[in-house]
C-alpha positions as CSV (number, residue, x, y, z in Angstrom):
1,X,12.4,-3.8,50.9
2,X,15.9,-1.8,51.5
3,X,17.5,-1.1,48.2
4,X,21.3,-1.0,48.2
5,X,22.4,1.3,45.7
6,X,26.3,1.0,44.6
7,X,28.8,3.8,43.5
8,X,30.3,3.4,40.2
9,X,33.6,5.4,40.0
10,X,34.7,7.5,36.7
11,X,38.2,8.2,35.9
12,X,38.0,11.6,33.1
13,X,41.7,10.8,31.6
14,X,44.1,12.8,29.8
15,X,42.8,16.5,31.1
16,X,43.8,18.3,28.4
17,X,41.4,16.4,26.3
18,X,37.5,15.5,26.2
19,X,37.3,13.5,28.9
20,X,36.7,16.1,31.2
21,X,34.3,18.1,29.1
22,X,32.3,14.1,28.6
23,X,32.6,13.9,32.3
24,X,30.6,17.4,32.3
25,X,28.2,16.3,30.0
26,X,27.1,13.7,31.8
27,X,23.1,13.8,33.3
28,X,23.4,10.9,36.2
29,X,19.4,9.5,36.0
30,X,21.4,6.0,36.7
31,X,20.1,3.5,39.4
32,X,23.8,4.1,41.2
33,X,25.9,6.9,42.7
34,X,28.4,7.8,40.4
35,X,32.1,9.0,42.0
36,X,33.7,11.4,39.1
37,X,37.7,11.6,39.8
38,X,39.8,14.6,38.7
39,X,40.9,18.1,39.0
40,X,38.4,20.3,40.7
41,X,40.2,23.7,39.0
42,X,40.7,21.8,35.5
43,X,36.8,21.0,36.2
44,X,35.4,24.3,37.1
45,X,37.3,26.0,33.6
46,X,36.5,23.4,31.3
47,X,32.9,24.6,32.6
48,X,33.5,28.1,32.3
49,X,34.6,27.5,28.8
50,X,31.7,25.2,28.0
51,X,29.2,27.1,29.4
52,X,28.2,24.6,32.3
53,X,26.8,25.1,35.7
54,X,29.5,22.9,38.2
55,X,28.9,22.2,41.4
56,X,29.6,19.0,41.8
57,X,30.1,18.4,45.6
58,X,33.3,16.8,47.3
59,X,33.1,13.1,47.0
60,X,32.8,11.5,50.9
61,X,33.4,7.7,51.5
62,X,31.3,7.2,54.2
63,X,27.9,8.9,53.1
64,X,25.7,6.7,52.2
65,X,25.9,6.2,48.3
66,X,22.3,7.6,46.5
67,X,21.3,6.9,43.0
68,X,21.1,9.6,40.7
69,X,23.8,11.1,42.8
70,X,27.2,12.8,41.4
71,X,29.9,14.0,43.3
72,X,33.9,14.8,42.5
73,X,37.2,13.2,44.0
74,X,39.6,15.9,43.7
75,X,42.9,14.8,42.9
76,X,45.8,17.3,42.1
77,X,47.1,18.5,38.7
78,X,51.2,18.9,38.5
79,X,50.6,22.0,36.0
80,X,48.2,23.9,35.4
81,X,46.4,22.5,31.7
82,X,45.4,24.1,29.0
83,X,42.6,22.8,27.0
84,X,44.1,21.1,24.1
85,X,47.5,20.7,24.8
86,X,49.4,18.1,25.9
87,X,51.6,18.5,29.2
88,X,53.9,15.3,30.0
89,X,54.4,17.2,33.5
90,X,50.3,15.5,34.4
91,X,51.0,12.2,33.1
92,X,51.1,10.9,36.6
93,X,48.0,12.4,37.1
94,X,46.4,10.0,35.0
95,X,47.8,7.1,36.6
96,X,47.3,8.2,39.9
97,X,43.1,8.5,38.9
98,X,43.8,5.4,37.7
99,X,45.8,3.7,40.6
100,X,42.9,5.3,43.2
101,X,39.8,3.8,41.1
102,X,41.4,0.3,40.7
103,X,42.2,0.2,44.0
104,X,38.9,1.0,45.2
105,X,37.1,-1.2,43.2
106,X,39.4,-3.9,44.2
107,X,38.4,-2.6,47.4
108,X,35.1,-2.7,47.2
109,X,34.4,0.9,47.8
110,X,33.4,1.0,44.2
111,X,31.5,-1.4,42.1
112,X,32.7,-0.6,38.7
113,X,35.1,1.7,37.4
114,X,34.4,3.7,33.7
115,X,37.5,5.6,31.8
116,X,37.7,8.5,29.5
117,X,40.3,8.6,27.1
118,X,44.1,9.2,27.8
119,X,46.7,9.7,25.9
120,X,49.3,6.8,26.1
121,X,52.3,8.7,24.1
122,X,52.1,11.9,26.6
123,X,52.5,8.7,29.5
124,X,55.4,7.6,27.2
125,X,56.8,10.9,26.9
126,X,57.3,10.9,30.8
127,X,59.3,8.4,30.5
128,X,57.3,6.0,32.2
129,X,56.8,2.8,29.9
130,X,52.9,2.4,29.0
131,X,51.1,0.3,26.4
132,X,47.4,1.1,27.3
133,X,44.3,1.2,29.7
134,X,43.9,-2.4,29.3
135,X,47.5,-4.0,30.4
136,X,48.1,-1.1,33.3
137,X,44.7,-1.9,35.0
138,X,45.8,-5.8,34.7
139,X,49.5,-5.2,36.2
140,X,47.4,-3.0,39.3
141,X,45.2,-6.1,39.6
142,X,47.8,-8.8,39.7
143,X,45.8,-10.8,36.4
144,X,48.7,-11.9,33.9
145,X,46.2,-12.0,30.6
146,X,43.8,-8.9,30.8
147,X,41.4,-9.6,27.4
148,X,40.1,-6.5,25.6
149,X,36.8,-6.5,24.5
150,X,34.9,-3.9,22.3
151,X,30.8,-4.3,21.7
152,X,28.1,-2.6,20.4
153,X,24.8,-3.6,18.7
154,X,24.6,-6.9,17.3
155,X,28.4,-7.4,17.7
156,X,31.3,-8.2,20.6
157,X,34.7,-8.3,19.4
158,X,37.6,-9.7,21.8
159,X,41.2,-9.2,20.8
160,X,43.6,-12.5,21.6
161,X,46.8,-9.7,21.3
162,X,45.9,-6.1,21.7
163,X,48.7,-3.1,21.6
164,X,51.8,-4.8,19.8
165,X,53.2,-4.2,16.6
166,X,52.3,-6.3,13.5
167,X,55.4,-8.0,13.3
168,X,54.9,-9.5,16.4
169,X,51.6,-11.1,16.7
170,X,52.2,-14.3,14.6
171,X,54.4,-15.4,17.5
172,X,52.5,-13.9,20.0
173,X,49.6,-16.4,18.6
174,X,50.5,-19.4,20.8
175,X,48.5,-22.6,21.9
176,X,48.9,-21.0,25.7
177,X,47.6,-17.6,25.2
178,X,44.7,-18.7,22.9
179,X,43.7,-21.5,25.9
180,X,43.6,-18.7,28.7
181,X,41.7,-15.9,26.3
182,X,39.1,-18.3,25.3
183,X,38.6,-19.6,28.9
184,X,38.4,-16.1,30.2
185,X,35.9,-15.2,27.0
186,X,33.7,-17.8,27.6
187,X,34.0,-17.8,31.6
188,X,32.9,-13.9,31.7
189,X,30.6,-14.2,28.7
190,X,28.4,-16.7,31.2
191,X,29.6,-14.8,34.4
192,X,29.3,-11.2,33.5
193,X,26.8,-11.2,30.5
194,X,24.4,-14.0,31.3
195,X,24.8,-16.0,28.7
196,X,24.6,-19.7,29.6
197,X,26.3,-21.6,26.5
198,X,28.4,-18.8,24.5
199,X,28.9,-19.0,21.0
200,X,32.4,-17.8,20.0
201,X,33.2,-16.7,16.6
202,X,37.5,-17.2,16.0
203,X,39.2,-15.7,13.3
204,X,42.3,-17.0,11.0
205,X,45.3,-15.7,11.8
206,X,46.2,-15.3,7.7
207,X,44.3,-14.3,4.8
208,X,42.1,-17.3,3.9
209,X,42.6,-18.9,7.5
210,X,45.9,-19.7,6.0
211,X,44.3,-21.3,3.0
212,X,45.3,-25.6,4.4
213,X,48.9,-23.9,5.3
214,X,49.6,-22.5,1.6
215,X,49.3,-18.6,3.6
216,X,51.0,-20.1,6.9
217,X,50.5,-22.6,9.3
218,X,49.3,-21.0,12.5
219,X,46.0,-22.8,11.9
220,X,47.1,-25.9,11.1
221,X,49.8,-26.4,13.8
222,X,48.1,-24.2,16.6
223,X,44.6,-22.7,16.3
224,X,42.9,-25.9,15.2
225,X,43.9,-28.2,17.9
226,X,43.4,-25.6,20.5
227,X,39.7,-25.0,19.1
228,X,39.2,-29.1,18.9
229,X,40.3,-29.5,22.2
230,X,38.0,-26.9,23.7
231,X,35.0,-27.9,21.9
232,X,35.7,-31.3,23.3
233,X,35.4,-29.8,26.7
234,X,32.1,-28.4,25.6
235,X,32.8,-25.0,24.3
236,X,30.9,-23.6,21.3
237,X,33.4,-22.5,19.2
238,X,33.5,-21.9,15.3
239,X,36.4,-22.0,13.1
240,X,38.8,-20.3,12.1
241,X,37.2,-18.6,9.5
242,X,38.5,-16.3,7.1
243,X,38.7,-12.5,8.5
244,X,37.6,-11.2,5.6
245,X,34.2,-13.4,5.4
246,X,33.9,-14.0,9.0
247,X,31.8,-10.4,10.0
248,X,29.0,-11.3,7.8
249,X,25.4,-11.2,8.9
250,X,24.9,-15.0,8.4
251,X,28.2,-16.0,10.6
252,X,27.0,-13.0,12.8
253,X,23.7,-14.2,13.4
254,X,24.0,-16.6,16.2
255,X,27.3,-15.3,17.5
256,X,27.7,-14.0,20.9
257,X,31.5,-13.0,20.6
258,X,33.8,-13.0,18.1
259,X,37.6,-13.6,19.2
260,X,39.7,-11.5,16.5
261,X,43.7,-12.6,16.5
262,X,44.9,-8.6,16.8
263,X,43.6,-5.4,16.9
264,X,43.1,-3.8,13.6
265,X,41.8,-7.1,12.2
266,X,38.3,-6.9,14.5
267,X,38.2,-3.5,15.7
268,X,37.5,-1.2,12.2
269,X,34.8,-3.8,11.7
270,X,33.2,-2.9,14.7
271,X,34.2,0.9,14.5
272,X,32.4,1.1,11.2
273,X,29.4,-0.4,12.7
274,X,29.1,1.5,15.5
275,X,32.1,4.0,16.2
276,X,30.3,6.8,19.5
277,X,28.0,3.9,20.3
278,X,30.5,1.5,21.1
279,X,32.1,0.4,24.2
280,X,35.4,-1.1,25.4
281,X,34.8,-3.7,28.3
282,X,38.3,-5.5,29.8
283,X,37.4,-9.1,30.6
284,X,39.7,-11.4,32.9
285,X,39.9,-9.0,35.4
286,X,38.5,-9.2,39.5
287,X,36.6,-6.2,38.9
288,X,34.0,-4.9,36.1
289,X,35.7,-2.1,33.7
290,X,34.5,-0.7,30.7
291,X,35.4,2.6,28.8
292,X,34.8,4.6,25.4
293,X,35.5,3.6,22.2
294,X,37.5,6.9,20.7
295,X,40.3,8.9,22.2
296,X,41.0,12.2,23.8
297,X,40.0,14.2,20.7
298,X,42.0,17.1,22.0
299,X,41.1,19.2,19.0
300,X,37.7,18.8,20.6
301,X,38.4,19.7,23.8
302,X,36.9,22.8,25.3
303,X,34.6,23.6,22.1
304,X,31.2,21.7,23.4
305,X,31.5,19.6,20.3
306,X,32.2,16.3,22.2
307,X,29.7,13.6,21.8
308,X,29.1,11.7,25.2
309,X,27.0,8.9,23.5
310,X,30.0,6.3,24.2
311,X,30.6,7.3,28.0
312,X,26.9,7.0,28.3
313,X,26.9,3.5,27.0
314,X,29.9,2.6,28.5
315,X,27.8,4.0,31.9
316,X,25.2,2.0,30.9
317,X,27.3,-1.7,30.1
318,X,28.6,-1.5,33.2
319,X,25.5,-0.9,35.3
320,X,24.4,-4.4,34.1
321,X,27.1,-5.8,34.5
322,X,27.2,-4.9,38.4
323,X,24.0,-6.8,38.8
């Protein structure tokens, strides 16, 4: 029986932070052939200073991808970096790594794509508007509602806004976007994770799930149609429940996903349970992506300190999830 093996392509982020020295870290025993993209000179130093054999070899499109296999896809730096610091000179670096892995995946040159950490206010400093990983890699793949999804044992926690001030997310919570990141939850949960009937967890938007509209009426007026509706259709949904009682182990138990309404209402939950062994998976997209759970550290950077357990995992995720 021939065995097809498939390259998964890993984008090291902002250079002057861990992600390279994770991307070094890194002992490919994987099932796949995995394409590392970045600087070949900012590699071979943050080896030197690490203390780390490199000899990664060139990456080439046309050989015949082999598991357990690494190679490197040079791309250029603008300016030289130094380990640490922040240069707004390279942000384009980053998104060109990230332009060239979308597109190959989109491609199919790639079957997945993994990112280290960047650093989204050195993008912003460029001048060149940026809210994150998640919505960039949605605008290169055309998909209108990217959904951001964080998991690690025991828990997955999906975000129906992600990277937008407080102040905004009440009216961000609409009966639209709640429709299309449900569907897209429980479409990928089945499609990408196996799981034939998902049970979704959804949180209140307001302390007490807005307490029968005494702490507002987004539940009344929006979330609790939406969720009737769905279940209607056959969806397994539960709620809203309370935030603050809705991460327990009994509600947990039989819960495949829980949709939070904004970021730092799901995300320190998880973090606390399992911050380095955690992953970041963006669902509604044409193409599997999944990335760490921490950022570029850049205090870290360079001293051999970094813990790769999250790239690992996030190696890991989205090996099954190519199969």
């Amino acid at each position: 029986m021939t065995i097809h093996v498939k390259r998964l392509v890993l984008s090291s982020g902002e250079p002057a932070g861990i992600g390279p020295d994770l991307c070094l870290q890194l002992s490919n025993n994987t099932a796949v052939e995995i394409v590392i993209i970045g600087n070949r000179e900012l590699f071979q130093e943050r080896a030197n200073k690490l203390g780390i054999d490199f000899n990664l070899p060139d990456y080439q499109a046309e050989n015949t991808p082999r598991a357990g296999h690494s190679c490197l896809l040079d791309i250029p730096l603008k300016n030289a970096c130094v380990t640490g610091k922040l240069d707004s000179d390279n942000a384009l670096y980053v998104l060109t790594m990230l332009e060239r892995v979308t597109q190959g995946c989109l491609d199919n040159e790639f079957a997945a794509m993994v990112t280290a950490p960047i650093h989204k206010g050195n993008i912003n400093n460029a001048g060149i508007p940026f809210t994150g990983h998640t919505e960039f890699l949605a605008q290169l793949c055309n998909t209108r509602t990217p959904l951001m999804m964080l998991a690690t044992e025991g828990l997955r926690v999906a975000l129906a806004t992600t990277h937008i001030p407080l102040h905004q997310v009440a009216e961000s919570i609409t009966t639209e976007t709640l429709e299309t990141v449900l569907t897209i939850l429980h479409d990928d949960l089945k499609s990408k994770f196996a799981i034939n009937s998902p049970r979704i967890l959804v949180c209140g938007l307001n302390p007490h799930a807005g307490e029968d509209g005494h702490l507002g009426m987004e539940e009344i007026e929006i979330i609790i149609p939406l969720l009737e509706k769905l279940r209607s259709q056959g969806m397994q949904l539960v709620g809203p429940l309370p935030a603050d009682t809705a991460f327990t182990a009994k509600n947990l138990a039989e819960t495949d996903a829980v949709l939070a309404m904004y970021h730092d209402q799901g995300l320190p939950v998880l973090k606390h349970m399992g911050f380095g062994n955690a992953v970041n998976i963006t669902l509604g997209l044409p193409i599997i992506r999944t990335s760490v759970d921490h950022g570029t550290a850049l205090e870290l950077a360079g001293t051999g300190r970094a813990d790769s357990s999250s790239l690992e995992i996030a190696i890991s995720t989205a090996i099954d999830m190519m199969h």
